[in-house]
C-alpha positions in Angstrom: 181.7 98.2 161.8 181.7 99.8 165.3 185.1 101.2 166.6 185.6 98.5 169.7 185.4 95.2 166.4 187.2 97.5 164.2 189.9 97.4 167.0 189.7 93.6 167.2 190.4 93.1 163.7 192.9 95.5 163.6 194.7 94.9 166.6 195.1 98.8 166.3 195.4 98.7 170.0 198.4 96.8 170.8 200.6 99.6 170.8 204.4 99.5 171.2 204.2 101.7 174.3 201.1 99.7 175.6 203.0 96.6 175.1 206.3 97.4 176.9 204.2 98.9 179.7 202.1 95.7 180.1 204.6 93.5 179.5 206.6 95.2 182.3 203.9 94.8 184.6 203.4 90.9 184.0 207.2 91.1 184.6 207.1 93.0 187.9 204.3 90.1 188.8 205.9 87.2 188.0 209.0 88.3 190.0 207.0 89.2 193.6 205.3 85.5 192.6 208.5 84.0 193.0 210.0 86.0 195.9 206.9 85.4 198.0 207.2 81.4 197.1 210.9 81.5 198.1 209.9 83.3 201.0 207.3 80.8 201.8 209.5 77.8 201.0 210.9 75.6 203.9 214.1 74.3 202.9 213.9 72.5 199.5 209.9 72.3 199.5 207.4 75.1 198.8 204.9 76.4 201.3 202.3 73.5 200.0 205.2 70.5 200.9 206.2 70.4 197.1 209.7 70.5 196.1 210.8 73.9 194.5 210.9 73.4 191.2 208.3 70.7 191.2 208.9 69.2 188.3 213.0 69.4 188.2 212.5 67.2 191.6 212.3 64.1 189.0 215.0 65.3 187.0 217.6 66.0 190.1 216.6 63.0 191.8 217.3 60.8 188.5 220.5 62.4 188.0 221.4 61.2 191.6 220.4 57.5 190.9 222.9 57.9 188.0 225.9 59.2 190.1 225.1 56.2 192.3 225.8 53.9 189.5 221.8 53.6 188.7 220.4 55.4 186.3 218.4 52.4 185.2 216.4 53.5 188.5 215.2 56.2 187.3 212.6 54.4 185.1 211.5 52.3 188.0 208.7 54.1 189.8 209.0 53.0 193.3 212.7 53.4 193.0 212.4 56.5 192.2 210.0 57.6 194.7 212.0 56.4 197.5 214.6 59.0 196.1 212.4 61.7 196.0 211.4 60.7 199.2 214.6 60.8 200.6 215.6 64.0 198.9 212.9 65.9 199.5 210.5 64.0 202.4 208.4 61.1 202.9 205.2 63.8 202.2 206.8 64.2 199.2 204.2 63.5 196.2 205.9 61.4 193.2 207.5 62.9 190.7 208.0 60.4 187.3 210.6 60.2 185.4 209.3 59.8 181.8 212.1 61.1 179.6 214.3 59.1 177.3 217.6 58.4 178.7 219.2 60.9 176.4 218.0 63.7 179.3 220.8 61.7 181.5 223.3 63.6 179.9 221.7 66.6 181.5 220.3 65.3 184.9 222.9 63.6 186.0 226.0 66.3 185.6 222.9 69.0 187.0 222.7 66.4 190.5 226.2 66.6 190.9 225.2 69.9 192.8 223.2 70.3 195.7 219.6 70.8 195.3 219.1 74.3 194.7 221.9 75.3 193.0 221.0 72.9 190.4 217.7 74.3 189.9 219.2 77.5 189.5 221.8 76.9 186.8 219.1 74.7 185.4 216.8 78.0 184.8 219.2 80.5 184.3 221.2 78.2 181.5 217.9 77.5 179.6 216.5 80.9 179.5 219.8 81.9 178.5 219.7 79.8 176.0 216.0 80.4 175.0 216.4 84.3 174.9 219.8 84.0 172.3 217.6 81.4 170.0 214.7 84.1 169.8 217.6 86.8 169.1 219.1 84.2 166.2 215.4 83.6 165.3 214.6 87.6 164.9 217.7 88.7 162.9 217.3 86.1 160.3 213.7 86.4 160.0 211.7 89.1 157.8 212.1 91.7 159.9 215.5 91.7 161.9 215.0 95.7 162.9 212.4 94.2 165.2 215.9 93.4 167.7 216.9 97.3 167.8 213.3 97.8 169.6 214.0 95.7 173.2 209.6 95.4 173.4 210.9 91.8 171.9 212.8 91.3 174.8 209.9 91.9 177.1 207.9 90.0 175.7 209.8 87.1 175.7 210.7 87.4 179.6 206.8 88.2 180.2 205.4 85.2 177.9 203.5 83.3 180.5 204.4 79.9 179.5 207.7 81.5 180.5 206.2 82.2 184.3 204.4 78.9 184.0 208.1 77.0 183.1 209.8 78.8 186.0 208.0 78.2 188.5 207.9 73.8 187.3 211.4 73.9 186.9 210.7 72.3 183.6 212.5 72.4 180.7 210.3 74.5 178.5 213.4 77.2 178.3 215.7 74.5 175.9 212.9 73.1 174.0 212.2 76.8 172.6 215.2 77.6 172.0 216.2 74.4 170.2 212.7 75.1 167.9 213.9 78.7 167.7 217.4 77.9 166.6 216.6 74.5 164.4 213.8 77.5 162.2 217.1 80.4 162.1 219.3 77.5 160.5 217.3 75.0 158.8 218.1 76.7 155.7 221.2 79.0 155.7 222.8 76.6 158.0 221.1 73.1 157.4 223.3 70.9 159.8 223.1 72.7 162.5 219.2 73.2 161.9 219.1 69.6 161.8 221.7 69.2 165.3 219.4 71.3 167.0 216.3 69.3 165.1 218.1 66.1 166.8 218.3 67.2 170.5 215.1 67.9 170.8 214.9 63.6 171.0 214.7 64.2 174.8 211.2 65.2 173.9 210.0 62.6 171.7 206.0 63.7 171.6 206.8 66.8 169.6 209.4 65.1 167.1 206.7 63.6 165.3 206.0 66.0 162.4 210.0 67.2 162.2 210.9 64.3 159.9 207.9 64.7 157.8 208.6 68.2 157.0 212.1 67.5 156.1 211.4 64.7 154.2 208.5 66.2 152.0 210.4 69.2 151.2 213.7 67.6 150.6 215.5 69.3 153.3 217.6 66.1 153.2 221.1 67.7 154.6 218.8 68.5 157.7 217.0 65.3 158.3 220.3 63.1 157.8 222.3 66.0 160.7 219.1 65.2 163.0 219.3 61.3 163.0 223.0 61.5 163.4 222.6 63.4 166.1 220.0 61.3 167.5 222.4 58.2 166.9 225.1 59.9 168.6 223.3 60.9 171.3 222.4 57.4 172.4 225.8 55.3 171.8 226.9 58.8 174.1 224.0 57.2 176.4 224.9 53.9 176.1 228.9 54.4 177.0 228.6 56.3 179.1 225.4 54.7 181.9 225.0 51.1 179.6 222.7 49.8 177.9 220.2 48.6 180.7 218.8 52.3 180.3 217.1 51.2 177.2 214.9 48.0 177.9 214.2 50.3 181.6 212.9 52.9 179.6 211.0 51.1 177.1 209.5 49.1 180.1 208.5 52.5 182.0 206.6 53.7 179.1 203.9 51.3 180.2 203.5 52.9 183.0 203.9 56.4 181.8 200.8 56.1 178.9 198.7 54.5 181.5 199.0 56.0 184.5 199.9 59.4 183.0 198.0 59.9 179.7 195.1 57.6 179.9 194.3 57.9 183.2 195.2 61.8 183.7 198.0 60.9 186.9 199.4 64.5 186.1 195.7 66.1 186.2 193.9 66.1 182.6 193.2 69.9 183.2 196.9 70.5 183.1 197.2 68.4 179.8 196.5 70.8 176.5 195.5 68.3 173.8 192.6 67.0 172.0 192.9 63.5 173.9 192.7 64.7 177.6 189.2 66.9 175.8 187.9 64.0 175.1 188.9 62.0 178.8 187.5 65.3 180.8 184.1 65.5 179.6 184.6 61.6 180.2 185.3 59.7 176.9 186.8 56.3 177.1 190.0 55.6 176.3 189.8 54.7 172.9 188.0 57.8 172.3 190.4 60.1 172.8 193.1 57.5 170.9 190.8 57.8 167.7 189.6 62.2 168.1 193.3 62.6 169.0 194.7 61.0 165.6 192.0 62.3 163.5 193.4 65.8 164.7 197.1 64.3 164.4 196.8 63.4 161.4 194.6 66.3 159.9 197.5 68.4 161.3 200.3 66.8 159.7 198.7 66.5 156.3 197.8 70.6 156.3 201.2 71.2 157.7 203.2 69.4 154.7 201.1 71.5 152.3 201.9 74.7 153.8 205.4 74.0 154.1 205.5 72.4 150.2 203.5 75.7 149.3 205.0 78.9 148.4 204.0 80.4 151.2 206.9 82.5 153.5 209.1 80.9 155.8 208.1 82.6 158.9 204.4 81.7 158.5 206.0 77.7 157.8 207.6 77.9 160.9 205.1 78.9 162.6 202.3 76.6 161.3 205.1 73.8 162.6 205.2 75.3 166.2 201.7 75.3 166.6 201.5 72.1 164.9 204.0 70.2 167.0 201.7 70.9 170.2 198.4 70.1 168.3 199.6 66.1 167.4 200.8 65.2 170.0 198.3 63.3 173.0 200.6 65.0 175.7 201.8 68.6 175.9 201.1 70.8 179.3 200.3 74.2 179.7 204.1 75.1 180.3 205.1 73.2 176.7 203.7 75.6 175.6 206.8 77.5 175.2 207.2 76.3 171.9 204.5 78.8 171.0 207.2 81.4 171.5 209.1 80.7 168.1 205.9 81.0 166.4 205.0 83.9 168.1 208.1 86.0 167.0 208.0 84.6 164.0 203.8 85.5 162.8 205.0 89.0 164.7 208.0 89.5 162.2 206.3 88.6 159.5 203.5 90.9 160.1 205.8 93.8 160.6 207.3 93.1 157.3 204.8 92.5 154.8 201.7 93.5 156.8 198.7 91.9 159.5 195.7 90.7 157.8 192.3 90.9 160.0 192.6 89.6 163.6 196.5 88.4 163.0 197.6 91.2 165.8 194.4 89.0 167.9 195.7 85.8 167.3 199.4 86.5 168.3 197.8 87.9 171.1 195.4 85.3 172.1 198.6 82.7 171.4 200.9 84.7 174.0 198.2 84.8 176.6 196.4 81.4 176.7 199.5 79.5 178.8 198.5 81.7 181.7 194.8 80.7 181.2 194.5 77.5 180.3 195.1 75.5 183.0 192.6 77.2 185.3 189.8 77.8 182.3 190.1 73.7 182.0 189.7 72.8 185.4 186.4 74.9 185.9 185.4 74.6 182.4 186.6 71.4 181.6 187.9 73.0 177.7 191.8 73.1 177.3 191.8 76.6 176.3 195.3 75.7 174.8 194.2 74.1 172.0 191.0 75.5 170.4 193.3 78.7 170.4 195.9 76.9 168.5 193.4 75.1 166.4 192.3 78.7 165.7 195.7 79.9 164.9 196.3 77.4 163.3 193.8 77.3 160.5 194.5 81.2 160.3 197.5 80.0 158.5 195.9 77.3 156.3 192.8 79.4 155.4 195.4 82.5 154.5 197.3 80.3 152.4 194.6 78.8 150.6 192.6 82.1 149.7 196.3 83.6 148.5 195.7 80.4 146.0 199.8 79.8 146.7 199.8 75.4 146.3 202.4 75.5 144.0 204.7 72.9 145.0 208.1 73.8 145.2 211.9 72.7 147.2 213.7 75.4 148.6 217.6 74.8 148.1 219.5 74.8 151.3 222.1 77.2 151.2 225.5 75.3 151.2 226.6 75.4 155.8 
């Protein structure tokens, strides 16, 4: 084996000094990005006549329809618009609002400040609260001496998903860190795993798999915390902006699958599934339905073995990250930031009981592909995102199965 695959397969390269020295470049990058667009900005819209924050437009603007005594609105696309419209412009391109009306609790006390000060305290509060999950995350996983070494830290701030997240004003930031917190507890502290299981409703397309972990490994203190937390999150919904919320949702997700998903309104190549694969190199509809549940289901059925399997806990929660992305028809490139759990948790786990071949690769090729994979699938027409994942993906299930370990067996939660 020649030096250069030798230093593939052992990832002998990835150094701790090369890493905090790249990492703090990326850094240094990622913060002149976002001076020059602040510097470029006029008033609340970016140099290109988009709102700052893209994405958190939709957000902020149905928080305001809610303050007005609207939120119903929200759901209603032309309503919403003329919102945005008068928020941010008539240029303005539409922002939708496709979340559940449990993300009212958030938008709406967010709109109750001007524009960019909510977008601030919007970033700043979720990376807070992503960067203490991945801290909880790291001390109770294999190898909590990884938080004395602040390369962790780096690489956190430098993940590009990160930079991607930032610069949408999405809410990438909270859905990592509930993932990261939910994996730290689900076992020591199983109601609170399952809380932080139960607020991550607001992002029904990767909930799909949670309940089917629980329930096949009899985690059963978790799944019942996560549905009463999803139950009291929506009579919170319902007293406090009414019940027309619901029926406006439910009526807006018509809209949302067709004019989002199936027909690619938020750009296919920014869309990293195995259903927008399919609709870019031009498959019909029902195409992509049938590849993307084939993979869905493929997914969840591997998934429940590893986590049923004696394999470590770090490499479960893991497999579920990556997993959670994988079955779902809709995840974009800055979603991605549920990678980051699984990230810190294949790195700790490596550091503990040691990397097989081309782990140090994967983790690598797992950190980097947010940054990539938008661009590689516009030219390219391949969502880097998820052959990568795929790849990591079946890492896990091939390591698993040539270690033999298929005994079946229910970890006992420890008593909260």
């Amino acid at each position: 084996m020649s030096a250069f695959l030798f230093s593939l397969r052992e990832g002998s390269f990835l150094t701790r000094a090369r890493m905090r020295l790249w990492t703090a470049a990326i850094l240094i990058g990622f913060a002149a990005g976002l001076i020059a667009l602040a510097l470029t900005a006029h008033g609340l819209n970016d140099y290109q006549g988009r709102p700052l924050g893209t994405d958190f437009s939709d957000i902020y603007a149905a928080g305001t329809l809610a303050l007005d005594g609207a939120p119903e609105a929200g759901f209603d696309p032309p309503k919403q618009f003329a919102r945005e419209q008068a928020l941010f412009g008539k240029d303005t391109q539409f922002y939708g609002w496709h979340y559940p009306p449990f993300f009212l609790l958030v938008a709406a006390p967010l709109a109750e400040l001007p524009y960019l000060p909510a977008l601030m305290l919007w970033q700043l509060a979720s990376l807070a609260l992503y960067l203490a999950a991945m801290a909880l995350l790291l001390r109770k996983g294999p190898a909590p001496q990884i938080l004395s070494d602040k390369t962790w830290l780096l690489a956190a701030l430098a993940f590009p998903a990160a930079f991607v997240n930032l610069i949408h004003g999405h809410n990438g930031f909270l859905t990592a860190a509930l993932i990261a917190a939910a994996l730290a507890l689900i076992d020591a502290r199983p109601v609170l795993g399952g809380i932080c299981f139960g607020l991550l409703a607001y992002k029904p397309q990767f909930g799909v798999l949670i309940p089917v972990v629980l329930a096949a490994t009899g985690r059963w203190r978790c799944f019942a915390a996560a549905v009463a937390t999803v139950a009291s999150l929506a009579l919170a919904v319902t007293a406090i902006f009414g019940a027309a919320v619901w029926p406006a949702f439910l009526a807006s997700t018509h809209f949302t699958r067709e004019a989002v998903l199936e027909a690619g309104g938020t750009g296919f190549h920014k869309i990293q599934t195995v259903f927008a694969w399919v609709r870019m190199w031009d498959g019909p509809v029902a195409l992509a339905y049938a590849a993307q549940a084939i993979a869905s289901i493929t997914v969840a059925a591997a998934l429940v073995w590893l986590w049923r399997s004696r394999a470590r806990m770090g490499i479960k929660g893991a497999g579920l990250c990556i997993a959670m992305l994988l079955a779902t028809p809709y995840a974009l490139d800055y979603d991605m930031m549920a990678l980051a759990p699984a990230i810190a948790l294949l790195a700790a786990d490596g550091l503990k009981h040691g990397f097989p071949p081309y782990a140090r690769m994967t983790i690598l090729a797992l950190w980097a592909v947010p940054i990539l994979a938008r661009g590689v699938a516009e030219f390219t027409h391949v969502p880097l995102g998820v052959p990568v994942m795929a790849a990591a993906f079946a890492a896990l299930i091939g390591a698993l199965a040539r270690e033999g370990s298929t005994a079946i067996v229910r970890r006992k939660e420890i008593p909260a």
